[in-house]
C-alpha positions in Angstrom: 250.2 13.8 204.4 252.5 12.5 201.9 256.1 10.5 204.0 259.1 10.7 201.6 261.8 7.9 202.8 265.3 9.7 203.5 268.2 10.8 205.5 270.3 13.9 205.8 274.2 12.5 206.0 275.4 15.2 208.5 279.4 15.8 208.2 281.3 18.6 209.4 282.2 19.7 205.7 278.9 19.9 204.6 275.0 18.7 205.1 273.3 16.6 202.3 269.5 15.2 202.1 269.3 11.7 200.1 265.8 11.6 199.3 263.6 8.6 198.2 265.7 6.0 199.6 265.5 3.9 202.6 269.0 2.7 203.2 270.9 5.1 200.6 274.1 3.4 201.4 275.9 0.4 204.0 278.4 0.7 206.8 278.7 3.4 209.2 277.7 7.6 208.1 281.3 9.1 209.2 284.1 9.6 206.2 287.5 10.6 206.7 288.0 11.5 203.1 286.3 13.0 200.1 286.6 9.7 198.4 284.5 8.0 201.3 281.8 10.6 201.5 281.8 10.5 197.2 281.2 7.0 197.8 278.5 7.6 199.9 276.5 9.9 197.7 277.2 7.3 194.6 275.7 4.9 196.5 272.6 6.6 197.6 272.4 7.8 193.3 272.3 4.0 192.6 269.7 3.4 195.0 267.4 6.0 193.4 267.8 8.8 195.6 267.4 12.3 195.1 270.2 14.4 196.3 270.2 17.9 197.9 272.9 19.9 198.9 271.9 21.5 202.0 272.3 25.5 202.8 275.4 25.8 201.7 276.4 29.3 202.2 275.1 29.0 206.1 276.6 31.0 209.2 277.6 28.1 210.8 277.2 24.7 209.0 278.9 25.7 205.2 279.2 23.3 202.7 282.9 23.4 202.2 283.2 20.0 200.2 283.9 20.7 196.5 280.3 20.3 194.5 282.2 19.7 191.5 283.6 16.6 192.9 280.1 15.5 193.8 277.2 14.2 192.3 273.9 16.2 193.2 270.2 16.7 191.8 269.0 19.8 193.6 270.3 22.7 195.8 268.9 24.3 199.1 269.0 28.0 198.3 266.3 29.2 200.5 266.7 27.6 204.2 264.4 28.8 207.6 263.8 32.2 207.4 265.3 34.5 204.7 268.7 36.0 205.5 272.0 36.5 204.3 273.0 33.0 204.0 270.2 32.7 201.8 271.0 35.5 199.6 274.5 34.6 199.1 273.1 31.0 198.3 270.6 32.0 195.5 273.4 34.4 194.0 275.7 31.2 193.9 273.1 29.3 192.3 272.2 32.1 189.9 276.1 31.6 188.8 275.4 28.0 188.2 272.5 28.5 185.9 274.2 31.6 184.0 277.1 28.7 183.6 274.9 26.0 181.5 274.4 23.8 185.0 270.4 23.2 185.0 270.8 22.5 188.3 267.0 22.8 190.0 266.6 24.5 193.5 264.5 23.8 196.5 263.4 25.3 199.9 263.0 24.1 203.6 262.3 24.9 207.1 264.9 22.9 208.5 261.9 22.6 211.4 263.7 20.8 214.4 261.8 22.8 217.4 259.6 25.8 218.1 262.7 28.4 218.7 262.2 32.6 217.7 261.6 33.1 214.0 261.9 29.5 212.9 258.5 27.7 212.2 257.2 24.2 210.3 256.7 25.3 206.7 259.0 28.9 206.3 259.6 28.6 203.7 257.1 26.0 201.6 258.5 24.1 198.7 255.1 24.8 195.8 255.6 21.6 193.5 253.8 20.6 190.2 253.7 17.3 190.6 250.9 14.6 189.0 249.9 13.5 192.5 250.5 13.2 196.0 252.6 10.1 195.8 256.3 10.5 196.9 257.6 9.2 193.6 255.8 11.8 191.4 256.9 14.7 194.1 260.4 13.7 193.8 259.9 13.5 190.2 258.6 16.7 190.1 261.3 18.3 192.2 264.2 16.6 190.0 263.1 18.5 187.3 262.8 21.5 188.8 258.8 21.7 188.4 258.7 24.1 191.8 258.5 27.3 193.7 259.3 28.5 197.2 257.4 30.7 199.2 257.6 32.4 202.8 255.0 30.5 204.2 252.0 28.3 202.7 249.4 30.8 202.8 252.0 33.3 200.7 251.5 34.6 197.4 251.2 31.5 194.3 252.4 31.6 190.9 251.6 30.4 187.2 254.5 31.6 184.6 254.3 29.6 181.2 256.5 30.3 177.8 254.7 28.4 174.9 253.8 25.1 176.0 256.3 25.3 178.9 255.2 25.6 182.4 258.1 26.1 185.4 261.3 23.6 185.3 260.1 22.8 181.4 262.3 23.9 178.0 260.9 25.6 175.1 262.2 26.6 172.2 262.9 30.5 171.8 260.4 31.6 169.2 260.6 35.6 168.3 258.1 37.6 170.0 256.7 34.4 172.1 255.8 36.1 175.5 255.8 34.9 178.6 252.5 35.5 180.5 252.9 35.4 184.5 249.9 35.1 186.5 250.0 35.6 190.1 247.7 35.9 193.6 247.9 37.4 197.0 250.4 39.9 196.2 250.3 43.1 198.3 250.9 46.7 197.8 254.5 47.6 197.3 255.5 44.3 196.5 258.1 44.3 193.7 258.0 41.3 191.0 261.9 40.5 189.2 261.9 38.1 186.1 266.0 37.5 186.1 267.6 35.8 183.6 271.6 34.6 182.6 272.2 38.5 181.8 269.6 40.8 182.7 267.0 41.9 185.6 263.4 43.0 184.5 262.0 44.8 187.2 258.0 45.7 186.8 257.0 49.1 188.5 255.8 48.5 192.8 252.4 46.6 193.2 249.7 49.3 193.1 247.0 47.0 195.3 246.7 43.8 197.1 245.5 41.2 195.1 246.3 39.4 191.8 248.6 40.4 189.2 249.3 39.6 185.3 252.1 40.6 183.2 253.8 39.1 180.2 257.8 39.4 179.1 259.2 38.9 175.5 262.5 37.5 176.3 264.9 38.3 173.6 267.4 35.1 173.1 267.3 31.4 174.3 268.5 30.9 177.8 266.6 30.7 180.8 263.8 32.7 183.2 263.1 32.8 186.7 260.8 34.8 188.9 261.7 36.8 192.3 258.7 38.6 194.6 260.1 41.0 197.0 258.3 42.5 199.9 258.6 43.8 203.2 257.3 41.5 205.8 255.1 43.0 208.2 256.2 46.6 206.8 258.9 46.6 209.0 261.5 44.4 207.6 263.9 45.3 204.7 263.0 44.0 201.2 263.8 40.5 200.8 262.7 37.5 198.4 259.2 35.9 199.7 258.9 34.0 196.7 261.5 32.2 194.1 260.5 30.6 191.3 262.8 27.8 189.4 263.2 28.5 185.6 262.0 27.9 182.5 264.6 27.0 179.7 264.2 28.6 176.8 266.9 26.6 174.2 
């Protein structure tokens, strides 16, 4: 079990994880003004922290703070169990990458207590990271070296362009594929690669098990991966994996 040093700096306009850091900043947590609370997240950058914005789009804590006035690492676009909020949230963040913004993504439970439908780990944060130690998982995360799934026994991923592997750049080469290799898919699962102007869907999962495709993708910019499923074959389709990109310059 790996302990990352942080705090989450709680405001009414908005919810933010500084990561990394023990004391990310001095004096009190309350601000009465954007300038305070900018102050506050310059400080905790200086002091090596990793920031998050935290599920922005949510029902009842928003982040209404301008993020362009801000200075963030990652965003929270998949929080507790997948919903709405969390829709909206990875469509906003598809708009930042489609805008040139390599801003990375990551997942949590937001696990405070046992309550219906909430549980420790759902969703799981997958990162590739060179070891266990909280300075190469935040490294790893920075970057953007990281998937989310619904839970930790859920389906895993491998997608690699060239030499690049998930949250890595590559440049475009014509007719360089990119092979995806995936386990624990099930029947009728549907696999999206999505990119800053298109959708490739592949046809429904035949069978439960592993699957392998590869995509040529036809201009530099960027690829992610979406598996959609129906939980328990009785929910709606909905994202049970999300995959950060690879940037293809």
């Amino acid at each position: 079990l790996t302990i990352i040093p942080g705090m989450e700096l709680t405001l009414y306009g908005g919810h933010a994880n500084f990561l990394g850091s023990r004391k990310p900043f001095d004096g009190p947590f309350f601000s009465n003004d954007i300038a305070d609370i900018k102050a506050r997240y310059e400080s905790a950058r200086e002091r090596g922290a990793t920031i998050v914005i935290n599920h922005p789009m949510h029902e009842d804590l928003p982040f209404t703070f301008d993020l362009q006035a801000l200075p963030f690492d990652l965003i929270e676009v998949w929080n507790g169990p997948m919903r709405s909020s969390n829709l909206k949230t990875i469509a906003l963040w598809q708009k930042m990458l489609e805008s040139g913004r390599k801003i990375p993504a990551i997942a949590g439970s937001d696990y405070h207590r046992d309550e219906l439908g909430l549980g420790l780990g759902v969703p799981s944060t997958i990162v590739y990271a060179q070891s266990s130690s909280p300075s190469d998982i935040l490294s790893a995360l920075h970057a953007g070296k990281s998937y989310f799934v619904y839970q930790q026994k859920s389906a895993r991923l491998e997608m690699r362009y060239g030499d690049a592997g998930i949250g890595d750049c590559q440049a475009w080469e014509p007719g360089m594929r990119l092979a995806i290799k995936m386990t624990k898919l099930k029947a009728g699962d549907r696999v999206k690669l999505i990119g800053s102007d298109f959708t490739h869907e592949y046809p429904l999962v035949e069978a439960n098990g592993d699957f392998e495709a590869f995509f040529t993708p036809q201009k530099p910019g960027f690829v992610r991966l979406e598996l959609w499923q129906s939980l328990y074959g009785l929910l709606p389709p909905m994202p049970v994996l999300v995959s950060n990109p690879i940037w293809i310059d």
